[in-house]
KOLDOLUM-76324 format. One record per residue (C-alpha): x, y, z. Coordinates in steps of 0.2 Angstrom, whole numbers, plus 5000, padded with zeros to 4 digits. Example, Ala and Ser with C-alpha at 12.3 -4.5 7.8 and 13.67 -1.06 7.14 Angstrom:
<recs>
506249785039
506849955036
</recs>
This chain:
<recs>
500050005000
500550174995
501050325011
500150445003
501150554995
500550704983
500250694966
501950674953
501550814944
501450944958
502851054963
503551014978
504751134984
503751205000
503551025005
505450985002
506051105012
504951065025
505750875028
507550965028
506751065042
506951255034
505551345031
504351285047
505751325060
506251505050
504251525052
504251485071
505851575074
505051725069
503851715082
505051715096
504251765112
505351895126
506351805138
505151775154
506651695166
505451725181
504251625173
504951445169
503751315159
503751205175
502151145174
501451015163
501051045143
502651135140
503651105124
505151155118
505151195100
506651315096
508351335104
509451505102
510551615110
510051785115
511551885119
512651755126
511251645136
510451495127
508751485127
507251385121
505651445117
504351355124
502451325119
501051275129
499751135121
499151095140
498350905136
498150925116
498550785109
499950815092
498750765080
499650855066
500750785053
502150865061
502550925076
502951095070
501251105062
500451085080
501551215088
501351345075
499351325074
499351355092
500551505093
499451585078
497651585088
498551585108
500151685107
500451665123
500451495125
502451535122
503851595132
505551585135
506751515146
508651475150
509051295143
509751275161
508151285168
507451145156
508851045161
508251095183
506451045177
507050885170
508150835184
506650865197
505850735186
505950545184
507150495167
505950415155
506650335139
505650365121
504750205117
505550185098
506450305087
505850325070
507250365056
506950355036
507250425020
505950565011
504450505004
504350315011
502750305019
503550345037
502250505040
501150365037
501750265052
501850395062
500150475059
499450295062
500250265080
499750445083
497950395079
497850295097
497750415114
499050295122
500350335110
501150495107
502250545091
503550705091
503550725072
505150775065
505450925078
506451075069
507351095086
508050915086
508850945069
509451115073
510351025089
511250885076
511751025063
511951155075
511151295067
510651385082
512451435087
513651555079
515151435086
515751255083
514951125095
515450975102
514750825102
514450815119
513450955120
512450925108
512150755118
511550885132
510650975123
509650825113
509450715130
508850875138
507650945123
506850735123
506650745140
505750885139
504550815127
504350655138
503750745154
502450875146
500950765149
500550715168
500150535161
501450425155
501150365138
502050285124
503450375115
503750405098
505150515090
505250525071
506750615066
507150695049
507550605034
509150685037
509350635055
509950445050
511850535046
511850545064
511050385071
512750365079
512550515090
510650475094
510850305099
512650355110
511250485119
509850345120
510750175117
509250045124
508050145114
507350025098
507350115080
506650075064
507250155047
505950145032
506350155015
505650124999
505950074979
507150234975
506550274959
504750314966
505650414979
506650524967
505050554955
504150614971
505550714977
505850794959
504150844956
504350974942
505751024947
507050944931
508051064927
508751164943
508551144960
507351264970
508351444977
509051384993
509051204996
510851194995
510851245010
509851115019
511351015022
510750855014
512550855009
514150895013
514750964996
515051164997
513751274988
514451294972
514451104969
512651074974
512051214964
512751154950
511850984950
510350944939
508950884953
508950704949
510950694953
510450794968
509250694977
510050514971
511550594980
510450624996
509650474996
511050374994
511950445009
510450415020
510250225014
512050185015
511950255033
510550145036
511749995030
512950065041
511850065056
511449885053
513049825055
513349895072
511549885079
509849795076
508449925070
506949875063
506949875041
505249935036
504949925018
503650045008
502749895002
502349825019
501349975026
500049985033
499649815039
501549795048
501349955060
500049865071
500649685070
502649665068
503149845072
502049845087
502849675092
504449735092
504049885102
503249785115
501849855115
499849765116
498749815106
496649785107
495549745093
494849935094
496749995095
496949905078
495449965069
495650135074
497450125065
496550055048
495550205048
497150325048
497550225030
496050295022
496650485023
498150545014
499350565028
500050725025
498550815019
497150715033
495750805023
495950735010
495550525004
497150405003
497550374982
498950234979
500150344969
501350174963
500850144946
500850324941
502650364949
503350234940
502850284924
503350484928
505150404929
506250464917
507850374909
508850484918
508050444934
508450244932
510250274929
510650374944
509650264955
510750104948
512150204951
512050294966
510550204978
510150034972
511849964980
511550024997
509350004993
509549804987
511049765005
509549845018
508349715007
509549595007
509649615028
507849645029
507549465020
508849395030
508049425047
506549365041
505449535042
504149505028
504249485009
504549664995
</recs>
């Protein structure tokens, strides 16, 4: 079954920059509220959704969803419609008071992390387990990836802080509601570059990367973009290569590039861990049997058709009916397409199936 991705021949670029996490945290960042030290977000329904310094003090701008569950796509969605009709629902604080919060509290460790590549269906997964009150799902945060690239600071970081900050900023997220639920963190498609990081910070937590045939993906993430890449994206640091190079590229080299690098980090992180390997062409049915399984988590015959009911809306768009997009992706793709997915992806594409066959996780 398809995840629900927008029609081929629409363009993309608003949605693109979105999974590289640009344009929604540049939108949020402009809403930054004053710094309100005296009034800390020590109660419950706090959520940290930007970090930056003012003057030379770090702060992290925090919003208040009291007990709304984040029903949105993604995370960002949720905070900026509430900071758009209750603008003060957010205030400022020290990061050293999140991290005085989080030590008056108990430690709690995430349920699952959820890594991937763009346009695999993994929105899908995560608007499904976000379908069930017990489960909650912290969609691709923009302050998680500005921790990993460290955007927010003028200055190099270390490692180390940045495992401060991203222990701190999860934490965070774990203790806003007073009822313990089960937790779910999907990072950005480019998070997977630093699965080492994420896993040295949360080691016992179980991941799962989702991936899918990557020739649909490039037609999808393309769109009608063939000719250039869309102002900007060279600086969304889905690779490492300076400016000038990227800008150069015809989009097809571009995103076989990017995808390529996130699958090989996948292969990568096989071999020195054990996270789940969702293909495309499993979902829906695999999110409430093996997934759930391998979460440890029970679920009740309501829980599981209140999850099938997710897969008839488009996950990205809930307004709007689900439409398997397969057939027609396929055909969209062009000759140039099919040569820089044999040359760049399909290596890295065909080891994580060959490991996903191996431990005995389903058919393609």
């Amino acid at each position: 079954m398809s995840g629900n991705d927008k029609a081929v021949a629409r363009p993309c670029l608003s949605h693109i920059l979105h999974e590289a996490n640009y344009s929604m945290s540049k939108s949020l960042t402009n809403l930054q509220p004053k710094l309100l030290e005296p009034l800390p977000p020590s109660d419950k329904g706090w959520l940290p959704y930007n970090i930056r310094y003012d003057d030379a003090q770090l702060v992290v701008d925090c919003c208040n969803i009291a007990d709304s569950q984040l029903e949105d796509p993604f995370f960002d969605q949720t905070i900026h419609r509430f900071l758009r009709l209750v603008p003060y629902a957010s205030q400022s604080t020290f990061f050293e008071t999140l991290v005085n919060i989080n030590s008056k509290r108990t430690a709690r460790k995430p349920t699952g992390f959820i890594f991937h590549i763009s346009r695999c269906g993994s929105t899908l997964i995560a608007q499904i387990l976000a379908s069930l009150q017990q489960f909650v799902v912290f969609s691709e945060p923009a302050i998680l990836e500005k921790v990993l690239r460290s955007t927010y600071s003028p200055v190099s970081v270390s490692n180390e802080q940045k495992h401060g900050l991203l222990e701190n900023i999860i934490q965070a997220f774990l203790g806003y509601k007073a009822v313990e639920q089960e937790t779910f963190v999907k990072f950005s498609a480019r998070a997977i570059l630093d699965y080492r990081l994420i896993t040295q910070v949360f080691p016992s937590v179980r991941c799962i990367f989702v991936y899918r045939e990557p020739v649909e993906v490039l037609v999808s993430l393309i769109g009608n973009q063939t000719d250039r890449l869309p102002p900007g994206l060279e600086k969304a640091g889905l690779l490492n290569d300076d400016f000038q190079t990227i800008s150069r590229m015809r989009p097809a080299e571009y995103w076989a590039r990017v995808v390529a690098n996130q699958c090989a980090a996948a292969v990568e992180m096989c071999s020195c861990s054990q996270p789940f390997l969702v293909n495309y062409s499993q979902l829906p049915e695999i999110v409430w049997t093996d997934l759930m399984n391998f979460f440890g988590v029970a679920l009740s015959a309501g829980d599981m058709e209140r999850m099938q009911q997710v897969c008839l809306r488009n996950s990205k768009q809930p307004h709007k009916p689900f439409s398997n997009d397969t057939v027609n992706k396929r055909g969209a793709a062009t000759s140039e397409i099919h040569e820089l997915v044999d040359h760049f992806v399909l290596p890295y594409y065909n080891r994580l199936e060959t490991i996903r066959m191996a431990a005995g996780r389903g058919p393609t």
